[in-house]
Residue frames as qw, qx, qy, qz and C-alpha x, y, z in Angstrom:
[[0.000, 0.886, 0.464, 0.000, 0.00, 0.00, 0.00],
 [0.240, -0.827, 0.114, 0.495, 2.77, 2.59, 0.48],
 [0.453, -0.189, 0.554, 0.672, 4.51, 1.71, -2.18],
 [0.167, 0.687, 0.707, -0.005, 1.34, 2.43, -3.95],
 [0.034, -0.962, -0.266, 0.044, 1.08, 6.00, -2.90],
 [0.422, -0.580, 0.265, 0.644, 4.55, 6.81, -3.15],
 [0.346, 0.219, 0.723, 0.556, 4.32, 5.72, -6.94],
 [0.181, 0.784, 0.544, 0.239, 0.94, 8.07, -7.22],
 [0.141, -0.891, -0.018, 0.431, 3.00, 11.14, -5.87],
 [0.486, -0.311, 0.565, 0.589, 5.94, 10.53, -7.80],
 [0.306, 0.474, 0.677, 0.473, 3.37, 10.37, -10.93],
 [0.018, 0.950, 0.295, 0.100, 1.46, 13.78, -9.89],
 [0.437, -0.705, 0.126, 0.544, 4.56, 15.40, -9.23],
 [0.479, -0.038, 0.748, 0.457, 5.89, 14.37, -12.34],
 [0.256, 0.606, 0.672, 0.341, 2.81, 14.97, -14.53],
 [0.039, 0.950, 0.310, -0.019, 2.41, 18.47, -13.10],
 [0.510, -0.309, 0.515, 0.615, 6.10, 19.24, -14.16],
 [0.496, 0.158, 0.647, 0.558, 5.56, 18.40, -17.43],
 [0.118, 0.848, 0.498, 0.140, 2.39, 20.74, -17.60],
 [0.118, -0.902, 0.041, 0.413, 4.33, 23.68, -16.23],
 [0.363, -0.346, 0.583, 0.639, 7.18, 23.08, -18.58],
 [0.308, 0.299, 0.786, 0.445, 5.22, 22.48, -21.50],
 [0.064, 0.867, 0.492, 0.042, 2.87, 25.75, -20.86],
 [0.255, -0.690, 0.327, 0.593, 6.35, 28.15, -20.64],
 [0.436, 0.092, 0.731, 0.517, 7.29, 26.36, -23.92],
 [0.110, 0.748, 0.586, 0.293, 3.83, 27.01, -25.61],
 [0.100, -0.927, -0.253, 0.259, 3.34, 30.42, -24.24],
 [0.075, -0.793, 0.194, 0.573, 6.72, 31.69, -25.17],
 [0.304, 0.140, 0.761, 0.556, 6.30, 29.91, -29.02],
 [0.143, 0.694, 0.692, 0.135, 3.35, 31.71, -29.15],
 [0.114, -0.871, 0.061, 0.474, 4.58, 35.23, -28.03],
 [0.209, -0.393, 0.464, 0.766, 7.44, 35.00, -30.89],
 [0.194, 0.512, 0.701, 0.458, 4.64, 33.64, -33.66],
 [0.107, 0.873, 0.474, 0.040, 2.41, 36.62, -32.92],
 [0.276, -0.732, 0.306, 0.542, 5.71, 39.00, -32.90],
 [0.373, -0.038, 0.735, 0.565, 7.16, 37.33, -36.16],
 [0.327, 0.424, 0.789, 0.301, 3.73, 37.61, -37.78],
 [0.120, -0.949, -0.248, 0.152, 2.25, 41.33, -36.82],
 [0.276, -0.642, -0.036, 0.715, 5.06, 42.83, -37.52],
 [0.237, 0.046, 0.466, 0.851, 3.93, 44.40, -40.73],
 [0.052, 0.621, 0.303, -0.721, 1.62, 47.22, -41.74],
 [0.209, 0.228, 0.641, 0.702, 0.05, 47.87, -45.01],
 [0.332, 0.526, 0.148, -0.769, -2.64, 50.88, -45.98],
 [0.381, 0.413, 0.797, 0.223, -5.11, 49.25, -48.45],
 [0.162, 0.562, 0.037, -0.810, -6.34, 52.16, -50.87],
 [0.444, 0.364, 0.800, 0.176, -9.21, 51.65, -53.03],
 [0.157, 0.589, 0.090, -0.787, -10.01, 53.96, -55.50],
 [0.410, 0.588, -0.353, -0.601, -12.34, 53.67, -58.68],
 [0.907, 0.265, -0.323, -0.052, -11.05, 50.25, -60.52],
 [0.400, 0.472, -0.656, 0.433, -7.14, 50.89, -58.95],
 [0.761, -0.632, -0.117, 0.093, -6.02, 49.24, -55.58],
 [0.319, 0.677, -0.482, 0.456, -2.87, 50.90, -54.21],
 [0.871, -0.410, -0.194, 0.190, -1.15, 49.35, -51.46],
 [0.163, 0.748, -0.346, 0.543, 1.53, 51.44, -49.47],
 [0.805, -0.377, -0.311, 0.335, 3.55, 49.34, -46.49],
 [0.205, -0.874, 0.333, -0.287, 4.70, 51.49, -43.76],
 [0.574, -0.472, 0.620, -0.252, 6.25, 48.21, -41.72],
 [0.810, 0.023, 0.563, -0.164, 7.76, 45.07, -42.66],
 [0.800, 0.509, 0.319, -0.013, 8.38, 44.74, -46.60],
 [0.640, -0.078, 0.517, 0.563, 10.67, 45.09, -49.09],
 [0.221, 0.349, 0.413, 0.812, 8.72, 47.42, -50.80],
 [0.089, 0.159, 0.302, -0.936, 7.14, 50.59, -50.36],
 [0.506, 0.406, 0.276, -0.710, 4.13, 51.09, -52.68],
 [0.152, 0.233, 0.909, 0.309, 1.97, 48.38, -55.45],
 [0.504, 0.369, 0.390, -0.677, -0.74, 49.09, -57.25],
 [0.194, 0.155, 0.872, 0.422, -3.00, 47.24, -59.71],
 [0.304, 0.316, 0.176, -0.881, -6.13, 47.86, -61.54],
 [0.567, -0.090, -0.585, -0.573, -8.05, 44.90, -62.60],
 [0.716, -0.357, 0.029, -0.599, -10.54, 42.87, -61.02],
 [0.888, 0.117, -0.410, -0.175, -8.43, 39.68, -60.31],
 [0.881, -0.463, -0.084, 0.053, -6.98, 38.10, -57.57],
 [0.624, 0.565, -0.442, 0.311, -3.63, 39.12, -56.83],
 [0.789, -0.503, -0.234, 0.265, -1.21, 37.89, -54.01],
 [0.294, 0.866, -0.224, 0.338, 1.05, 39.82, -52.03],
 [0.831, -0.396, -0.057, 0.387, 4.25, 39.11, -49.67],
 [0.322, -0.781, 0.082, 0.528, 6.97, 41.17, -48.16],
 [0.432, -0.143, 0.435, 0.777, 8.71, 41.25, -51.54],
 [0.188, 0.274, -0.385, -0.861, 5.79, 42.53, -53.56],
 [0.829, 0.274, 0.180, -0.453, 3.14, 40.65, -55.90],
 [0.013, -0.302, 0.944, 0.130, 3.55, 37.33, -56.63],
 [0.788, -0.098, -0.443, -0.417, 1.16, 34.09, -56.94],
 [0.653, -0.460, 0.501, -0.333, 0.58, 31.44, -54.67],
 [0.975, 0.198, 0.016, 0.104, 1.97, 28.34, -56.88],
 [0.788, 0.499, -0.176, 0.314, 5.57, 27.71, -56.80],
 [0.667, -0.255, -0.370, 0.595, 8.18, 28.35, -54.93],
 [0.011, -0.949, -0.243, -0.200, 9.03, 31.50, -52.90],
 [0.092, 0.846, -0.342, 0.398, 11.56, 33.87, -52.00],
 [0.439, -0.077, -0.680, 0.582, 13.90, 33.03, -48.86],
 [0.437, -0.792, -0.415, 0.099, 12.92, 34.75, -45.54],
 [0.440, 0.535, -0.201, 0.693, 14.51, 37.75, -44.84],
 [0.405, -0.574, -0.558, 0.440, 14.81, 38.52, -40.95],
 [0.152, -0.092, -0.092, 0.980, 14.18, 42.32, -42.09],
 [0.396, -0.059, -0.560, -0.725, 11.23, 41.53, -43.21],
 [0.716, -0.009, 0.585, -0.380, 7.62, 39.82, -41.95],
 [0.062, 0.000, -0.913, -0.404, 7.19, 37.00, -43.61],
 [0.571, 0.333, 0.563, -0.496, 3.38, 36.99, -44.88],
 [0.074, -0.063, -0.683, -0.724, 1.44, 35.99, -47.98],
 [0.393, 0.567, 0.626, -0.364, -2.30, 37.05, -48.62],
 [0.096, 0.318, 0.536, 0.776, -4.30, 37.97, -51.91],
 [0.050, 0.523, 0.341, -0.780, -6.16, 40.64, -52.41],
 [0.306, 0.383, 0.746, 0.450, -9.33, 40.99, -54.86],
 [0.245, 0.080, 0.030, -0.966, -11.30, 44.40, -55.74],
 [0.158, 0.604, 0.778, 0.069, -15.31, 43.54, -55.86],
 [0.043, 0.589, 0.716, 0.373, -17.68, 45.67, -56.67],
 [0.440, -0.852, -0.092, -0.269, -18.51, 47.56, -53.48],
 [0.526, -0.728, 0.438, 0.043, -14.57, 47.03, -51.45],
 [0.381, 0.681, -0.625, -0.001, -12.39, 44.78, -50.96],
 [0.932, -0.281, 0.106, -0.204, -11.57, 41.37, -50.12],
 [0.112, 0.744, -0.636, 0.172, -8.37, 39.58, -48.32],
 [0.965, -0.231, -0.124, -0.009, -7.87, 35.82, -47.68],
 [0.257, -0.718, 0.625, -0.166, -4.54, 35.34, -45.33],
 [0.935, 0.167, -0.312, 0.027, -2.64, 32.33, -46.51],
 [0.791, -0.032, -0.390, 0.470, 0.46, 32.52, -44.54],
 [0.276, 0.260, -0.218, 0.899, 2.15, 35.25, -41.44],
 [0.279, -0.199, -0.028, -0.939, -1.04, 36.03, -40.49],
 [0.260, 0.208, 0.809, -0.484, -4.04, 35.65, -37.64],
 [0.580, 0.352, 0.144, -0.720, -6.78, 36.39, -39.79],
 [0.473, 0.235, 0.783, 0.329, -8.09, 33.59, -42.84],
 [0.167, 0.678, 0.648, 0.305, -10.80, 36.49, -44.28],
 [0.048, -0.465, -0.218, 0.857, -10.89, 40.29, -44.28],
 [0.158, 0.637, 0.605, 0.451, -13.61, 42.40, -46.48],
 [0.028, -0.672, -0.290, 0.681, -14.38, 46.12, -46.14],
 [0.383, 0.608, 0.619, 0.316, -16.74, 48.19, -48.50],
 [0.282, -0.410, -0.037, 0.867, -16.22, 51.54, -49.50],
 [0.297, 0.647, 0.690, -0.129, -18.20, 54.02, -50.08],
 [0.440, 0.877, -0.082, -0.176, -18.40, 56.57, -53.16],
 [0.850, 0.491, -0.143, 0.126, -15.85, 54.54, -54.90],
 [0.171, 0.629, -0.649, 0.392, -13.28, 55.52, -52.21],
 [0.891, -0.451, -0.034, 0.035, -11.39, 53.53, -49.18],
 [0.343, 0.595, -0.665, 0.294, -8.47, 53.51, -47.15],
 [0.801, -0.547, 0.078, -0.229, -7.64, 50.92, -44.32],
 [0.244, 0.586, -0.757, 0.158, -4.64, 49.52, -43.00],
 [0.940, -0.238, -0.029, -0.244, -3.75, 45.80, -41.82],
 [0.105, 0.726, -0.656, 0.179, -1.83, 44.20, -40.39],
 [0.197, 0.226, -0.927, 0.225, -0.81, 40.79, -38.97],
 [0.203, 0.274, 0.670, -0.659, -4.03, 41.05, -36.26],
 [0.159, 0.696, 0.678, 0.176, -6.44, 41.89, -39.14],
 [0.426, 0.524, 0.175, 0.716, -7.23, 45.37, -39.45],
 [0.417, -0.643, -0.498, 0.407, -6.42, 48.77, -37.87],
 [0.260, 0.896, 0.231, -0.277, -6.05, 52.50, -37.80],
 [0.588, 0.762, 0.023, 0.270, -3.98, 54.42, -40.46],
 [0.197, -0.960, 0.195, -0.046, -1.70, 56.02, -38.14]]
């Protein structure tokens, strides 16, 4: 019988170990992912047919614009596609990829990679819009 209970402390010691160790771990894998991924800034500007894109934070480039109605992807270097290989990482740089499509009435952003969001959309009204995003989804212009 003692031997018993010695064995079940030993195990709950043990097991609650592992939990503290393993929830430092997680927690501070999870602080650099949401550091790594947030750390870029971009001002979405719709106007008319054109989309202009102007990164304050994070990229390789400063300012993109396009001005048809089709899907186009973008990552710290610029526009690109999602097939095939990509760039290296550059540790000046976030590392994201999302596309961005003009509709009708806004705009519309699916996050594929760098990034907490899967879906952004915002509509804009007399044919203008500005909004900025970032890693977190979106926020103010400043």
């Amino acid at each position: 019988m003692r031997n018993t209970n010695l064995a079940f402390k030993f195990f709950s010691v043990s097991f609650s170990i592992i939990l503290i160790i393993a929830a430092i771990i997680g927690s501070s894998a999870q602080s650099q992912t949401l550091n790594d991924e947030s750390d870029f800034k971009i001002v979405v500007e719709s106007v008319n047919n054109e989309v202009k894109l102007s990164c304050k934070n994070g990229c390789a480039w400063r300012e993109l614009s396009f001005s048809n109605t089709r899907i186009q992807a973008i990552d710290q270097y610029g526009m690109t596609n999602t097939r095939g290989e990509r760039q290296k990482p550059d540790s000046r740089f976030a590392n994201f990829l999302f596309t961005i499509e003009k509709t009708a009435d806004g705009v519309n952003l699916t996050g594929i990679e760098g990034t907490f969001w899967k879906e952004l959309s915002f509509t804009c009204t007399i044919g203008i819009c500005n909004q900025a995003i970032d890693g977190q989804g979106m926020t103010t212009l400043n």
